[in-house]
N, CA, C and O of each residue as an XYZ file, in Angstrom:
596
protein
N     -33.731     -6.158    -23.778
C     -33.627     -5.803    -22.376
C     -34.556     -6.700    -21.584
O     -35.728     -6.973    -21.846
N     -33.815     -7.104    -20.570
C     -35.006     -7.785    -19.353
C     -34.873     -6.721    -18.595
O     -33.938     -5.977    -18.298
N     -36.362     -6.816    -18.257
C     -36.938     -5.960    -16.836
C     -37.706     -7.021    -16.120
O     -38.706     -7.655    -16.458
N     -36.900     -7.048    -14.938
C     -37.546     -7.804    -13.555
C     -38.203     -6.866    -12.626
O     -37.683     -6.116    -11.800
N     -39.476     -7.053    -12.925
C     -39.926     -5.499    -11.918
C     -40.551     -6.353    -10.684
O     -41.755     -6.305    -10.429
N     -39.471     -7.272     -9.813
C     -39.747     -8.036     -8.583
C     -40.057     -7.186     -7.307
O     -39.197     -6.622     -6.630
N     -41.383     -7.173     -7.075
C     -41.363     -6.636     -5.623
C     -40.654     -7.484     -4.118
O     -40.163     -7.179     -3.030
N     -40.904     -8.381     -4.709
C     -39.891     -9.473     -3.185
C     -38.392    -10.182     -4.060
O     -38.124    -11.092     -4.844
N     -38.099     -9.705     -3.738
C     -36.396    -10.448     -4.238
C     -36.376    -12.232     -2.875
O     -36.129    -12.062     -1.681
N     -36.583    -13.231     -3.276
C     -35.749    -14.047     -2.408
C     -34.801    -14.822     -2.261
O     -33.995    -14.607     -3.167
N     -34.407    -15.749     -1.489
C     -32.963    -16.270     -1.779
C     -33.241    -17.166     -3.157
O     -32.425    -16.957     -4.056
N     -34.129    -17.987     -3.393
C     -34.110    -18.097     -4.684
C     -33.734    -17.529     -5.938
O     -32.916    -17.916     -6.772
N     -34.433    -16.611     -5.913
C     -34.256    -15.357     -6.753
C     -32.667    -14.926     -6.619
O     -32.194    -14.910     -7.755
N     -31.885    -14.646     -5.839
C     -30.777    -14.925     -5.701
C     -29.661    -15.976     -6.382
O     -28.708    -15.697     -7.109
N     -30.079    -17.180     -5.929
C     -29.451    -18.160     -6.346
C     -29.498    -18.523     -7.916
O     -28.618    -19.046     -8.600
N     -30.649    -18.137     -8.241
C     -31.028    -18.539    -10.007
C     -30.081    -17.442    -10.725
O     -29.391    -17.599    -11.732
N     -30.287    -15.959     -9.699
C     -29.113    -15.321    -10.427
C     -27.863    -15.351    -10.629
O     -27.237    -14.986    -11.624
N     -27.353    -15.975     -9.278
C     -25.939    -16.576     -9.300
C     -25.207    -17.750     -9.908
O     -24.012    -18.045     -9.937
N     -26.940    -18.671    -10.669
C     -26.093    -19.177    -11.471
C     -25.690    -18.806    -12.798
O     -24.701    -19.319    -13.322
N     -26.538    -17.773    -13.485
C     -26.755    -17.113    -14.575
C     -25.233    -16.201    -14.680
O     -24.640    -15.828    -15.692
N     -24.924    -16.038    -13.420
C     -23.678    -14.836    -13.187
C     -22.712    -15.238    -12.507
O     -22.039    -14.502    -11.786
N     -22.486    -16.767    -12.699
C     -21.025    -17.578    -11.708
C     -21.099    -16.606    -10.167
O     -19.988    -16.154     -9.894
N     -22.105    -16.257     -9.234
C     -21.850    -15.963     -7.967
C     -22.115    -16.673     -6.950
O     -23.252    -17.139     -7.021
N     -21.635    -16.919     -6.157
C     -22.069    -17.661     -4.844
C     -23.016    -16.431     -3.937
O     -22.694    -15.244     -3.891
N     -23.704    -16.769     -3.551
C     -24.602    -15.946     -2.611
C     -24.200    -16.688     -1.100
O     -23.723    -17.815     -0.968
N     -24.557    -15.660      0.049
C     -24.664    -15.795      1.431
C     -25.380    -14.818      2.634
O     -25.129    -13.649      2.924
N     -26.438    -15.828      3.254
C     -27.244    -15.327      3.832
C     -26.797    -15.136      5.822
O     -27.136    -15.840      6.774
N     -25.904    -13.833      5.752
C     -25.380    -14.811      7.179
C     -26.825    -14.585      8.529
O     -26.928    -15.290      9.533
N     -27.486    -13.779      8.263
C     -28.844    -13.465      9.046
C     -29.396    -14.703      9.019
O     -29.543    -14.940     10.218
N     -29.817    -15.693      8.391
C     -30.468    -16.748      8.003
C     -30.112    -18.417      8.155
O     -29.365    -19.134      7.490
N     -30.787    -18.640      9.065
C     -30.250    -19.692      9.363
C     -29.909    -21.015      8.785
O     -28.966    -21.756      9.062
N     -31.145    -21.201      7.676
C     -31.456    -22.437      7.017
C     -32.032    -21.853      5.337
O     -32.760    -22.506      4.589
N     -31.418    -20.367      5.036
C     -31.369    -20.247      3.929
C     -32.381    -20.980      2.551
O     -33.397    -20.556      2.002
N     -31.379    -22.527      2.281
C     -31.623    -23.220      1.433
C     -33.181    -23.993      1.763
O     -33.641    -24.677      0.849
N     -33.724    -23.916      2.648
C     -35.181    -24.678      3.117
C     -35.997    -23.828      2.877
O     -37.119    -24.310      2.718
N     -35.915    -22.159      2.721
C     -36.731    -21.701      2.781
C     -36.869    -20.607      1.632
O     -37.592    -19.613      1.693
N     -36.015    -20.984      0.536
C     -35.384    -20.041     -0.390
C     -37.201    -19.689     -1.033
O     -37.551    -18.550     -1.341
N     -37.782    -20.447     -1.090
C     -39.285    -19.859     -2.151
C     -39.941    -18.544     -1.514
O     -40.788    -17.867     -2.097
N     -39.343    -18.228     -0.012
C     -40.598    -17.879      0.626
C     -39.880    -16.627      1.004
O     -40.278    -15.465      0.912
N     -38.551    -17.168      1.520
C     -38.019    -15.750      2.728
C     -37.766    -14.344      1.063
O     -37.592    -14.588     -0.131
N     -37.840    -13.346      1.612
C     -37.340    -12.509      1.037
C     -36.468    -11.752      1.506
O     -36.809    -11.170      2.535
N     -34.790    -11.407      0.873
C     -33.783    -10.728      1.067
C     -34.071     -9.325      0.822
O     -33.731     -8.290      1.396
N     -34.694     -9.545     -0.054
C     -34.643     -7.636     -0.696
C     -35.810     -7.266     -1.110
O     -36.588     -8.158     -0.769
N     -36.492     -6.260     -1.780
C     -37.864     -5.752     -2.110
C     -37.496     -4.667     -3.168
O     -37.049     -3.637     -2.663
N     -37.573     -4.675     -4.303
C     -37.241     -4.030     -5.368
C     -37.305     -4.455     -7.097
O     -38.222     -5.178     -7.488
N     -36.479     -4.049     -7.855
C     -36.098     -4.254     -8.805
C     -34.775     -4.815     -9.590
O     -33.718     -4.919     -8.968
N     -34.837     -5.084    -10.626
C     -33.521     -5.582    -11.027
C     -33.717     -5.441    -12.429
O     -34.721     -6.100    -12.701
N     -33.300     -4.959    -13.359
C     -33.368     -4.902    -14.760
C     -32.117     -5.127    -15.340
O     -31.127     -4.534    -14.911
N     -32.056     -5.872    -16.212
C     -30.552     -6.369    -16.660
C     -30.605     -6.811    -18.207
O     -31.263     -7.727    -18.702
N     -29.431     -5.596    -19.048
C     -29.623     -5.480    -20.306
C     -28.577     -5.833    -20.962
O     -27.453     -5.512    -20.575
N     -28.808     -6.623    -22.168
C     -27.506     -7.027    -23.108
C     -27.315     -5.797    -24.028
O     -28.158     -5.711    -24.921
N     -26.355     -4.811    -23.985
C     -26.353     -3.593    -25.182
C     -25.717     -4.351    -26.389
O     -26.418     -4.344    -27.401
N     -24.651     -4.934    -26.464
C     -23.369     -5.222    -27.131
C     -23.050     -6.683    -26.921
O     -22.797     -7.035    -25.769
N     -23.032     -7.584    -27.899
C     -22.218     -8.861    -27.585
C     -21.617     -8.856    -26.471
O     -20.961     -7.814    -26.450
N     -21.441     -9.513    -25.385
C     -20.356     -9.167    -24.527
C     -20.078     -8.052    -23.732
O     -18.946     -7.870    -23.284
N     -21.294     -7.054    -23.450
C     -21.342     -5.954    -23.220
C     -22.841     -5.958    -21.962
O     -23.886     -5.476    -22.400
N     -22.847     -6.588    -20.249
C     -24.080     -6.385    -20.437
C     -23.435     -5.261    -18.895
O     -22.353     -5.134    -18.322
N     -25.333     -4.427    -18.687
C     -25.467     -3.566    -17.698
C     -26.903     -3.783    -16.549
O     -28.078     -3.551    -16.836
N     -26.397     -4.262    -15.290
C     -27.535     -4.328    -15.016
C     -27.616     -3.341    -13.985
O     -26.655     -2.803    -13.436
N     -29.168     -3.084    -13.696
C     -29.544     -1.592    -12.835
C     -30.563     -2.405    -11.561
O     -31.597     -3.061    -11.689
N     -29.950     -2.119    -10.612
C     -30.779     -2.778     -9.467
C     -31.545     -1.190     -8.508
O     -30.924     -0.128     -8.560
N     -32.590     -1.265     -7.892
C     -33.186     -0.838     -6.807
C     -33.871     -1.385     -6.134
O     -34.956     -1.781     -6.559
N     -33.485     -1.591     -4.879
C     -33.799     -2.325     -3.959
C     -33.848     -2.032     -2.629
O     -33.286     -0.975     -2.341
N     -34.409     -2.714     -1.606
C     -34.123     -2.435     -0.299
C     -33.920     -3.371      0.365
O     -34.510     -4.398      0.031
N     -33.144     -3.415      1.398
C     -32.432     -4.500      1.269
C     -33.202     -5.307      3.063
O     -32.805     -4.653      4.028
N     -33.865     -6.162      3.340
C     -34.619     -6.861      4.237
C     -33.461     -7.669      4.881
O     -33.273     -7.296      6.039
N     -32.691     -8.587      4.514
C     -31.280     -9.491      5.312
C     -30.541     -9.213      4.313
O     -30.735     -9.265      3.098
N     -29.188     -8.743      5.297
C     -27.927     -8.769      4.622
C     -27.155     -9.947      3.931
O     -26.751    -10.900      4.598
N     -26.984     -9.869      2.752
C     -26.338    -10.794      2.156
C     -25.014    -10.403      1.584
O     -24.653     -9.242      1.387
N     -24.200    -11.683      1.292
C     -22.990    -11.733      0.984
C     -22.799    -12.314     -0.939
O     -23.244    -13.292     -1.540
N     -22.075    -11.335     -1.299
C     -21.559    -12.518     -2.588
C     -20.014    -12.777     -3.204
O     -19.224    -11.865     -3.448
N     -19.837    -13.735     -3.338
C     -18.283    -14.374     -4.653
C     -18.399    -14.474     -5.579
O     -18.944    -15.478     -6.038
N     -17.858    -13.289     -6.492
C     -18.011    -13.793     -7.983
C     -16.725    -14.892     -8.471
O     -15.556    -15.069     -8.128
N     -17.232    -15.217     -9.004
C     -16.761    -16.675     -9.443
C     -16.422    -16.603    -10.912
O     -15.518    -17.373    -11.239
N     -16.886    -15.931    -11.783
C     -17.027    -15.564    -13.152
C     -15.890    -14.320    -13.696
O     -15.250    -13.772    -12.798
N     -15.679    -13.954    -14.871
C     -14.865    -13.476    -15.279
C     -15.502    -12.180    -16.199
O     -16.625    -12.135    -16.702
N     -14.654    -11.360    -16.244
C     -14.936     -9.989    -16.394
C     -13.517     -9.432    -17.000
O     -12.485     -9.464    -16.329
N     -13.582     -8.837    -18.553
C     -12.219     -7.910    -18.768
C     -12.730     -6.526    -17.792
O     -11.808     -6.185    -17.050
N     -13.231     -6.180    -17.727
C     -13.912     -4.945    -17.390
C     -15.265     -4.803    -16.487
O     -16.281     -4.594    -17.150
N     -15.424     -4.883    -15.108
C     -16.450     -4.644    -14.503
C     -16.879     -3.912    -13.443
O     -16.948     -4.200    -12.248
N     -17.241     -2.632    -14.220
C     -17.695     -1.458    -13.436
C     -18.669     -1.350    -12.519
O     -19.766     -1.771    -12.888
N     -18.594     -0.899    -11.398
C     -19.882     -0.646    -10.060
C     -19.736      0.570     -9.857
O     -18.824      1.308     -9.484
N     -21.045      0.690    -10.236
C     -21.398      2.353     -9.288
C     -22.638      2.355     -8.313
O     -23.753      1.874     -8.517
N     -22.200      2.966     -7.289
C     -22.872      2.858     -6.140
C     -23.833      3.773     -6.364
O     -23.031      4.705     -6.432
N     -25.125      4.425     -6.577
C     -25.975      5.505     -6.746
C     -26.933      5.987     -5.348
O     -27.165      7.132     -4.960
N     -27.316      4.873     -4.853
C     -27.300      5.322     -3.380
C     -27.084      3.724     -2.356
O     -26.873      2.613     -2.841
N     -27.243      4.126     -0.555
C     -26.859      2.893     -0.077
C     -25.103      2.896      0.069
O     -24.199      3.711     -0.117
N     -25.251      1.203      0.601
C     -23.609      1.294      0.876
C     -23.264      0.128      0.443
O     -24.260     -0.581      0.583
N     -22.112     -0.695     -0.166
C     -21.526     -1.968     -0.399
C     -20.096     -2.125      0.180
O     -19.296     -1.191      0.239
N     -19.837     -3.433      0.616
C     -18.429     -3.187      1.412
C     -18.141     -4.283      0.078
O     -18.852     -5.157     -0.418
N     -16.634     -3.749     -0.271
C     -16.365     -4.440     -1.815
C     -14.930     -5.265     -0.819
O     -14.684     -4.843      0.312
N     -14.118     -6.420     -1.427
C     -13.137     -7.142     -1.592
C     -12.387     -7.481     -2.290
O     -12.564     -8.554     -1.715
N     -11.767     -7.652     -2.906
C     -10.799     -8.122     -3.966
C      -9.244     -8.516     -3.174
O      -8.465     -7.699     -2.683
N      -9.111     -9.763     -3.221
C      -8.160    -10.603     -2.752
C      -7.900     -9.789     -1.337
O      -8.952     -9.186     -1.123
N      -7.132     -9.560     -0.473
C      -7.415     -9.191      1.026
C      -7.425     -7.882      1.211
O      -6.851     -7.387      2.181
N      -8.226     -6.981      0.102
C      -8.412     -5.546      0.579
C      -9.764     -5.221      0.212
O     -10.270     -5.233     -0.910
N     -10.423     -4.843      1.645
C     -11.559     -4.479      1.766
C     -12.010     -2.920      1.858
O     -11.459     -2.293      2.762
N     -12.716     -2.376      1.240
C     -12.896     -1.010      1.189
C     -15.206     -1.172      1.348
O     -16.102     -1.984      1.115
N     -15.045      0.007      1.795
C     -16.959      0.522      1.763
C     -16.948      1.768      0.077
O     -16.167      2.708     -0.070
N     -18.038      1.340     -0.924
C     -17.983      2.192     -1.731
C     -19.522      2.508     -1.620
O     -20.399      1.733     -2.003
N     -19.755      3.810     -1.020
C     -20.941      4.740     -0.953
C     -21.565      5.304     -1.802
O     -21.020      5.063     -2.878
N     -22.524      6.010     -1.944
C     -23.235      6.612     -2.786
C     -22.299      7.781     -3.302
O     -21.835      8.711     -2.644
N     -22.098      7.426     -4.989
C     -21.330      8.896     -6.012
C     -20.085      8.116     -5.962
O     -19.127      8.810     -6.304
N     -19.699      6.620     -5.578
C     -18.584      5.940     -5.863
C     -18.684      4.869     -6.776
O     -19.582      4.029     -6.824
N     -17.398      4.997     -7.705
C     -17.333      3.571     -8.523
C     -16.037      2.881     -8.334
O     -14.928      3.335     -8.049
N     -16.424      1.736     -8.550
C     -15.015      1.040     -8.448
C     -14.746     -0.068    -10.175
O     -15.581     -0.268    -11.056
N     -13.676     -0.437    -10.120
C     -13.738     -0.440    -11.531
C     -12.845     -2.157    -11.577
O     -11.628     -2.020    -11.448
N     -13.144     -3.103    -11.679
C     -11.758     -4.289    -11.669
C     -11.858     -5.456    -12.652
O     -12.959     -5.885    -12.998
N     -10.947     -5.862    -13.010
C     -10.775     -7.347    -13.907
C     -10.802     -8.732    -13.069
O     -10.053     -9.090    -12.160
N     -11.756     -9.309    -13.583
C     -12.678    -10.796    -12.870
C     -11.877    -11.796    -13.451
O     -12.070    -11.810    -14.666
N     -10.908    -12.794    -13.021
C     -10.026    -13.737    -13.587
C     -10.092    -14.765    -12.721
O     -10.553    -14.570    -11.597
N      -9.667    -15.942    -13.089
C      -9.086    -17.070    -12.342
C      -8.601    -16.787    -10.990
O      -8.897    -17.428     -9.982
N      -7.596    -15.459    -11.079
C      -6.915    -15.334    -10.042
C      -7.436    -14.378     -9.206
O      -7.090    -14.199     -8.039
N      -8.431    -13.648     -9.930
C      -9.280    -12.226     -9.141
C     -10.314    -12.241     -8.841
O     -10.929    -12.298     -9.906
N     -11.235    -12.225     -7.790
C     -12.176    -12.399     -7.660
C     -13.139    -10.864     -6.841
O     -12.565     -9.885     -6.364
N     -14.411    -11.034     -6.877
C     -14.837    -10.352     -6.057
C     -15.389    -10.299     -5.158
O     -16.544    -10.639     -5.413
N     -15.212     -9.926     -3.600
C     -16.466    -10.389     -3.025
C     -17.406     -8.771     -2.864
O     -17.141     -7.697     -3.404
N     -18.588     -9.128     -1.890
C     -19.262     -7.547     -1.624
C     -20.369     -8.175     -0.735
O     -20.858     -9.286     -0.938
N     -20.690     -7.378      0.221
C     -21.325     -7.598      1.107
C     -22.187     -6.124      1.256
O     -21.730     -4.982      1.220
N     -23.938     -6.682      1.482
C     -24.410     -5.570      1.219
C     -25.390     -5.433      2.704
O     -26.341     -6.208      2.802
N     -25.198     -4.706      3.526
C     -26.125     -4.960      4.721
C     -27.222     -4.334      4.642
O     -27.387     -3.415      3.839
N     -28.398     -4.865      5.711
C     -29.788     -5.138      5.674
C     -29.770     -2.948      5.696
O     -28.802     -2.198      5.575
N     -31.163     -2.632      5.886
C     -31.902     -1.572      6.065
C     -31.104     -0.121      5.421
O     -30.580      0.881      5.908
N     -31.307     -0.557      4.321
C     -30.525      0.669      3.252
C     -31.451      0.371      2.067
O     -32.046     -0.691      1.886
N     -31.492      1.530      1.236
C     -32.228      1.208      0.063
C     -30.631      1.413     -1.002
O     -29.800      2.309     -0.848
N     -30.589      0.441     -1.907
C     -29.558      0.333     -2.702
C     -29.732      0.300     -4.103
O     -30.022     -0.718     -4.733
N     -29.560      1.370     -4.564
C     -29.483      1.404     -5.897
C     -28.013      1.371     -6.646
O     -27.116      2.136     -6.289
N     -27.858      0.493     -7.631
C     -26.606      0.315     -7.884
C     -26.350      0.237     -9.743
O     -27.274     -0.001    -10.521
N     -25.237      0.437    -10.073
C     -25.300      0.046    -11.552
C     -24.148     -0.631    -12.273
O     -23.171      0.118    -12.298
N     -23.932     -1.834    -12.884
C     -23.118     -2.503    -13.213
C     -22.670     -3.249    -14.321
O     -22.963     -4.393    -14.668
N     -21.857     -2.356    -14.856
C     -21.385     -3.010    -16.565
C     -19.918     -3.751    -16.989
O     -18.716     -3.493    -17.050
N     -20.802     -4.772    -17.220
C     -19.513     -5.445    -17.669
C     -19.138     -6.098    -19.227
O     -19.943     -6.455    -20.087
N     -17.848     -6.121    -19.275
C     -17.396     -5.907    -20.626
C     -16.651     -7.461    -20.731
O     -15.652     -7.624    -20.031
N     -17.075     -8.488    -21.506
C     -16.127     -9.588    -21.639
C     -14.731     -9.340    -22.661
O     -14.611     -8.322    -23.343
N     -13.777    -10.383    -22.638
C     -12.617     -9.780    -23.205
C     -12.293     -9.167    -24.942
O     -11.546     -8.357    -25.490
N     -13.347    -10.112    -25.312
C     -13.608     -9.816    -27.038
C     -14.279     -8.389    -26.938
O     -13.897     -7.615    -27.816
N     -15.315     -7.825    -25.935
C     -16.032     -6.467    -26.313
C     -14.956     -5.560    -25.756
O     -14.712     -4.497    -26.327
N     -14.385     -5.883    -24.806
C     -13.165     -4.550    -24.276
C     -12.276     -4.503    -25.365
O     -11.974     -3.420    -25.867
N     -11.758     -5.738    -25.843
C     -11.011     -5.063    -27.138
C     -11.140     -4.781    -28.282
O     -10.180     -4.418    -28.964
N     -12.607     -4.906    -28.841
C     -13.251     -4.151    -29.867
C     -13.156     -2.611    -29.156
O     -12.157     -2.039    -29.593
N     -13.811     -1.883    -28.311
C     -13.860     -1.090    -27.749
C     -12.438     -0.338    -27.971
O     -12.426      0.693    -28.644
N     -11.037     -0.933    -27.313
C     -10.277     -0.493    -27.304
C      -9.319     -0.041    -28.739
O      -8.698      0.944    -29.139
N      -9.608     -1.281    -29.152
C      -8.805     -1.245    -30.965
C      -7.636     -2.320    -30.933
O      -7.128     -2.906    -31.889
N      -7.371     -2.415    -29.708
C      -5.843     -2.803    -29.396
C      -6.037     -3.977    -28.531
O      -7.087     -4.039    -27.891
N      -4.929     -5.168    -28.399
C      -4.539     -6.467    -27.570
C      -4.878     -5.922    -26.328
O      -4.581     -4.734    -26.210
N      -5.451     -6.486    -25.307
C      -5.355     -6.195    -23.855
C      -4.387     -6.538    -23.494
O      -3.866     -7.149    -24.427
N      -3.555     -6.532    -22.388
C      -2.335     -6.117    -22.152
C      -2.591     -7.394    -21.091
O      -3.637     -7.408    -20.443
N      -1.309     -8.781    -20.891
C      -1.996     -9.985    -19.918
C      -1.481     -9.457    -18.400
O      -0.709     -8.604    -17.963
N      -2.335    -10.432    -17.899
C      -1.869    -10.170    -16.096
C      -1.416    -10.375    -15.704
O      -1.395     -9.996    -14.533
């Protein structure tokens, strides 16, 4: 298990994660973002992020959120669960946008053709939780071929 017990989250901190996790990050509060990524801070919290299972990871964020940021996942997922625990996220997936609140999950497959976006705005404290399953651990899990798209 990693535990990031970060009291300042910044766009750095961001970006190193997005490359670790194929996401694009976006700061639309921020003007010059990339000049100042060492210093500004987006968020103030935590982030702990655990490998259980080959192919199996879960990460647990609490945070509060200082500038609203945007993200694109870019990366692939048989299986990648969000649960909202408190706070708010406005989720996307190809042109349907929904808000998933606190005691909501949403559940979708990350492909070539699927993507995600989510946008999380400033002055909320956000706790969130997120497991994802690559295609070899969903179908150990399952027993059976995943079914194609």
């Amino acid at each position: 298990m990693t535990r990031a017990a970060i009291d300042r989250i910044t766009v750095a901190d961001f970006l190193d994660y997005g490359q670790r996790y194929c996401i694009e990050y976006r700061f639309p509060a921020l003007a010059h973002p990339l000049e100042r990524a060492g210093q500004l801070p987006v968020a103030q919290g935590r982030v702990e992020e655990s490998l259980l299972f080959p192919g199996v990871k879960l990460v647990l964020s609490d945070i509060e959120v200082v500038h609203p940021y945007a993200s694109h996942s870019l990366g692939t997922a048989a299986c990648l669960v969000i649960v909202v625990i408190e706070g708010r996220v406005r989720l996307g997936t190809d042109n349907e946008w929904h808000w998933l609140t606190a005691g909501q999950a949403h559940t979708v497959c990350l492909s070539d053709q699927h993507f995600l976006d989510a946008y999380q705005p400033e002055g909320q404290r956000l706790r969130t939780l997120s497991l994802s399953l690559d295609a070899t651990a969903l179908q150990q899990w399952c027993g059976e071929p995943l079914p194609t798209q």
